[in-house]
N, C-alpha and C positions, 0 to 999 in steps of 0.2 A: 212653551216658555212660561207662558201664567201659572200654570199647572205644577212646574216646579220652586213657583216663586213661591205660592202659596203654600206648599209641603214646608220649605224654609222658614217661613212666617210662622205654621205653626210649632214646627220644631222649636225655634226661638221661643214660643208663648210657654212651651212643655219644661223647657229648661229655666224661665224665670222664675216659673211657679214654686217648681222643686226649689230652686235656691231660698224662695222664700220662707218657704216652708221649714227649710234648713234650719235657715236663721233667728224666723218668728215663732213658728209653730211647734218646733220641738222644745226649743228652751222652753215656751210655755206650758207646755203638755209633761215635763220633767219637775216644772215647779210644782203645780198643782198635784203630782201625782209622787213627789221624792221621798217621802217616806216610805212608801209601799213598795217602789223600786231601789231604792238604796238596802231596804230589808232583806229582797231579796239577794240583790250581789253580793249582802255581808254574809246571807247563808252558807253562797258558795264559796267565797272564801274562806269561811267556818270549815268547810265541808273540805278545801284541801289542804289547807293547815291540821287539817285535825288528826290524820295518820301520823304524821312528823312528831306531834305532842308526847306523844308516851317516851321517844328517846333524844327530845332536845327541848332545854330549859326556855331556847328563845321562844323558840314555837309556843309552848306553855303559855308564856309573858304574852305574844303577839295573839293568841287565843284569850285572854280573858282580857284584853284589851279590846277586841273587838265586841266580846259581850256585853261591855259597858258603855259600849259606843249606841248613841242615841239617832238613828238613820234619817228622821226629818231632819236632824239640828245639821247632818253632813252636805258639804258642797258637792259637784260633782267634780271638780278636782279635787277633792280628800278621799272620796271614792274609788277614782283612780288610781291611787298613789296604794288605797288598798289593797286594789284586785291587783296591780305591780305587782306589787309585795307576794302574796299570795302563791301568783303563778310563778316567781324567782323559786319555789318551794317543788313545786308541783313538776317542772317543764324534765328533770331529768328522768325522771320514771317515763314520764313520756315520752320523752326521746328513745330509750328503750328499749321501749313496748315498739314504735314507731319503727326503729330500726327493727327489730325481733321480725315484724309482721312484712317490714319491706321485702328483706331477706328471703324471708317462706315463700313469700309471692314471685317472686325472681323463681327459684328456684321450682316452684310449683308450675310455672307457667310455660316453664322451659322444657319440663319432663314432661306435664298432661298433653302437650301437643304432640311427643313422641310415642306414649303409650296407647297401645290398641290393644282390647283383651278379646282374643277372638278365638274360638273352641273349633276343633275339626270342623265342624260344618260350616259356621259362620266365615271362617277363613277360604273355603273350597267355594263357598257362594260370591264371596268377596273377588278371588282372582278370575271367578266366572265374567264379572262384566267388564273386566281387558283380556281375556280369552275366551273367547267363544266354545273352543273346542271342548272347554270343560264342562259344560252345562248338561251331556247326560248324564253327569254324574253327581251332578248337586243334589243333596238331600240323601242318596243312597247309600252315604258312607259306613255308617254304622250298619245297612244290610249285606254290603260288600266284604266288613271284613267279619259278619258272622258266618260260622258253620253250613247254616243253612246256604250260603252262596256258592259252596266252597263244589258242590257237585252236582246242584239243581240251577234251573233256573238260566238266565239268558246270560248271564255275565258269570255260569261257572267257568272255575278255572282251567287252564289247558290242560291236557290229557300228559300223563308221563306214557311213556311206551308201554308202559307194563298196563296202565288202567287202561287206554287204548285199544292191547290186545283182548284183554278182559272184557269190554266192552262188546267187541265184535265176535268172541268165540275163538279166538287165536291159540289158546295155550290147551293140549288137550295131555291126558294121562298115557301111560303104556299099553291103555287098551282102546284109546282113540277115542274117548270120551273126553269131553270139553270142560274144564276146569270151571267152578261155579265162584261166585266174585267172592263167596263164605270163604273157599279154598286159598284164594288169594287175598284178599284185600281186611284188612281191619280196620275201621272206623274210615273207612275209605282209602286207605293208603294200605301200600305192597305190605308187608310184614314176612318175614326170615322163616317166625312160626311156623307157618300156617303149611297143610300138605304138599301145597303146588311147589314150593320154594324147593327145587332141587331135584326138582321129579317133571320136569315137565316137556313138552317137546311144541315146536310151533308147526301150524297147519300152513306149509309154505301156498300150497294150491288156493287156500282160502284165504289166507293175507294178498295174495295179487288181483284178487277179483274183490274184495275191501277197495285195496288202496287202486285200482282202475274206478272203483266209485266215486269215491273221495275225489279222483283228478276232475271228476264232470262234465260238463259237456262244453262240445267244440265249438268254435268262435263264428256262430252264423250273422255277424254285422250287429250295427248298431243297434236297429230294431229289437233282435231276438234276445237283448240281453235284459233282465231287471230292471229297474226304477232305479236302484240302487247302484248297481252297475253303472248304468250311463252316465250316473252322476259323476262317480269316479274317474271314468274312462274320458269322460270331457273335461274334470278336472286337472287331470295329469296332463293329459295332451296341452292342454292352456299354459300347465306348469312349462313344459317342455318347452314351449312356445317363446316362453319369456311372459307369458301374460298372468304373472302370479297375482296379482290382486284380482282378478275374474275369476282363480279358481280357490283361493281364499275367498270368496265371495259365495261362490257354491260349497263349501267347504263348511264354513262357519253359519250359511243358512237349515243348510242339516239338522246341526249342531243345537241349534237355539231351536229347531223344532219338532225336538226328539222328544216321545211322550214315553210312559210306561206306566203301569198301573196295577193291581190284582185283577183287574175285569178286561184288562185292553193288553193285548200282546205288544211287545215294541214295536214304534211306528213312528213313521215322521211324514206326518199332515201336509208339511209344502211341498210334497213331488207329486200333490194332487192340482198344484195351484198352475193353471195357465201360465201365467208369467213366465214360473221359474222353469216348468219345461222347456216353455221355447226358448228365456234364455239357455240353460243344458244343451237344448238343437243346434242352435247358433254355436256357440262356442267349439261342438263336436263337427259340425260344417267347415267352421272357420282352420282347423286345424287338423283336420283327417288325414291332409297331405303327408302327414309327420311317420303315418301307418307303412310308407313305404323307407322309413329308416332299415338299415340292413337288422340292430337288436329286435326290432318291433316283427319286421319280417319271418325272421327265424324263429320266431314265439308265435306265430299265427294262427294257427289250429284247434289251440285248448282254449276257453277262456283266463284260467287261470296261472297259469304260465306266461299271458300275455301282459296281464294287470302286471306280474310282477316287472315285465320288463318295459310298461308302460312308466312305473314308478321309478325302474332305474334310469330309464330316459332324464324321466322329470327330474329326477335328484343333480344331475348333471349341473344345472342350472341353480341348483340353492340348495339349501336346507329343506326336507319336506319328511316331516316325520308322522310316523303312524299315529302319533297323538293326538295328529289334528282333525282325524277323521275315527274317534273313540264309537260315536255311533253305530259305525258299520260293524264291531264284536259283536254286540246282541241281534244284530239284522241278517249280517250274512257271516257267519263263523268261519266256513273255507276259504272264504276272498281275505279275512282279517287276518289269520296264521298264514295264511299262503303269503302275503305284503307285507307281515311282521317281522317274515323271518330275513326280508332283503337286508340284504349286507351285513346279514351272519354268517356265522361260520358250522352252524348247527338247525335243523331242521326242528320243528313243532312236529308231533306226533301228527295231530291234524292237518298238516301243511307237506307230510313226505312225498307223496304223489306228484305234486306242485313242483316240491322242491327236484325231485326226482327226474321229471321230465324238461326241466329249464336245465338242470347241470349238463344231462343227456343233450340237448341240443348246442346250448353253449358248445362244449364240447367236440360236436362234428359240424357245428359253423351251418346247421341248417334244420328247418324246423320235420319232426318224422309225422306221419297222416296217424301211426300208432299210438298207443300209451307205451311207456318206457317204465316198468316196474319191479324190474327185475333187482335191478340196483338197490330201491327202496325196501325190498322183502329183504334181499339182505343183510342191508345194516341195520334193520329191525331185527335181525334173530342174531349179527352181534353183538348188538346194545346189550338183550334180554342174555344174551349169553354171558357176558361181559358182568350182569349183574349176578349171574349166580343161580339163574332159574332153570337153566337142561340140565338133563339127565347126563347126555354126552355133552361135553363142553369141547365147541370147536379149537383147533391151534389159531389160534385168534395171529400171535408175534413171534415172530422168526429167534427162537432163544438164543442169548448170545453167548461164547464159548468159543470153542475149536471144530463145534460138530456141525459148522455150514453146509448147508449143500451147496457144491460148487458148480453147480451148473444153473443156480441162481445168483444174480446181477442186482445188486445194491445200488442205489443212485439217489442223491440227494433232493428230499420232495423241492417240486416246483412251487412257485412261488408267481399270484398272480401280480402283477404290477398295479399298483391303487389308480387311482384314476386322478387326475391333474388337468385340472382348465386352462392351466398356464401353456400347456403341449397339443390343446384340442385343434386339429387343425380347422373342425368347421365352424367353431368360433371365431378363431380368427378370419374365418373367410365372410361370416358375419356383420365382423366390425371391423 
């Protein structure tokens, strides 16, 4: 209480002073000093009167009236009634000006908060830190979409069937020699030109032992599969689970620590880190049970047959698109196009084997110990047919006319039913 009486005390002393000061010390320090300040105020009123002079007689008159005015001899109410005057002269150009600059600032302050000027990259880094999945590909933009990406390098682009064949030796001449990429390809792409184009026949014996490569190898457990792999395969299962924030969580750790470099091949550093393997164990522990689903069953054999129907499991459950795991293109390229192509209606070149062996089982409702390729080589030497590259062009479509054979039977394609949560029944047994 003393402590506050005394702040009171002095506040009161702080404000007498001032008043005094008010009352004694300025009039006095005005007397003593009113010519030197009265000069000055008459300047400025000089100074905005004096634009107005050239086109008004008053101004004139009120201008040379204050140059005759003697500044000690003025009061400071004469002074005042001056600088009045003055600014009754002055105040609409200010106003103006005032309004002019309010205006701009409104207006300026309303749009610089909505504008953001941000260039490919700057914009691709920016949606990077609310998606994670986007981060292997900050920075590479401009490598991505040059030339050089377009056939080299970890993030070339997918194979059409023709570069494909070209690739593996697939398209050979009439004397059973193997068409060289010069024959076929221009600046990397098929070209009509070039000798192969219409002269060509496919090595059916050497496309099935290709694409038995391409399908890979069989599903020996958890253990025997990649770093990368597990991740996936624990991730989905969790999707499937319902546990999507643990596999967005494995998903998006990838993501942000996915490296690349001239000197370092692509890699991602945290499936070295303790933690996050054993979290991966756990999570593939915790939901392995999910492996005796009838889809997961019937895909058991291949690995890659299986991811795909691991992923369609997971999609049941939500949205889970290939976007969110961009990383796994440059790491493992068959796991990527093989899980690309889910719930298309068209295979990846690189993906046929894959795709090949999951319609095959789908199809007879159970998984075969085989590869199933036979399917694959032949809509590969449809496609290439189809575009113009044999020699013999097979009857691809039943012509239509009068000249049917009539001991073939027309029937309108089947149609698979889309999938609906709203009819699942083990959902609802669920919940």
């Amino acid at each position: 209480m003393n402590g506050q009486k005394e702040d009171s005390g002095n506040a009161f002393f702080i404000l007498v002073c001032l008043m005094i000061a008010v009352l004694f010390v300025l009039p006095a320090w005005y007397a003593s000093r009113a010519g030197y300040i009265n000069g000055t105020l008459l300047e400025l009123a000089k100074t905005q009167i004096a634009a107005f002079a050239v086109f008004s007689d008053e101004a004139q008159q009120a201008l040379g009236l204050m140059a005759q005015a003697d500044p000690a001899a003025l009061s400071w109410e004469q002074m005042t009634n001056v600088l009045r005057y003055s600014g009754k002269w002055i105040r609409w150009p200010y106003a103006v000006v005032l309004v002019a600059l309010g205006v701009a600032a409104i207006f300026m302050e309303r749009t610089a908060g909505l504008i953001r000027h941000l260039n490919m990259d700057s914009l691709l880094a920016h949606n990077a830190e609310s998606f994670a999945c986007l981060r292997p590909v900050v920075g590479r933009g401009k490598y991505l979409l040059s030339r050089e990406s377009y056939d080299n390098g970890p993030w070339r682009i997918a194979r059409t069937p023709v570069q494909f064949a070209v690739e593996h030796g697939l398209l050979l001449d009439k004397d059973g020699q193997v068409f060289t990429a010069e024959q076929v390809l221009r600046r990397g792409l098929p070209h009509a030109d070039l000798p192969a184009y219409g002269h060509a026949y496919l090595d059916e014996e050497q496309s099935a032992i290709v694409l038995q490569e391409q399908l890979g190898k069989k599903f020996g457990g958890f253990d025997a599969m990649s770093q990368e792999r597990k991740v996936l395969a624990s991730a989905f299962l969790a999707y499937a689970a319902g546990d999507k924030h643990a596999c967005m969580n494995l998903l998006d750790a990838m993501s942000a620590s996915y490296t690349e470099n001239e000197k370092q091949a692509p890699a991602c550093p945290v499936l070295e880190n303790a933690t996050f393997q054993k979290q991966m164990e756990n999570l593939w522990n915790t939901h392995k049970t999910l492996l005796d689903e009838p889809i997961l069953k019937r895909h058991a054999v291949f690995e890659l047959p299986l991811f795909m129907a691991m992923l369609t499991l997971a999609r049941r459950k939500g949205v889970l698109a290939s976007s969110q795991f961009l990383w796994l293109r440059p790491l493992d390229r068959p796991l990527w196009y093989a899980l690309n192509q889910c719930g298309g209606r068209a295979a990846w070149a690189e993906g046929f084997a894959a795709w090949a062996q999951y319609a095959a089982e789908e199809k007879a409702g159970t998984s075969f110990p085989e590869a199933r390729t036979a399917h694959a080589v032949q809509r590969l030497k449809d496609t290439l047919a189809a575009q113009g590259w044999f020699t013999k062009m097979p009857k691809l479509f039943e012509p239509t006319g009068l000249h049917l054979d009539k001991d073939v039977v027309f029937a309108a394609a089947e149609e698979n039913s889309e999938y609906d949560a709203n009819n699942d029944l083990n959902l609802l047994q669920e919940y």
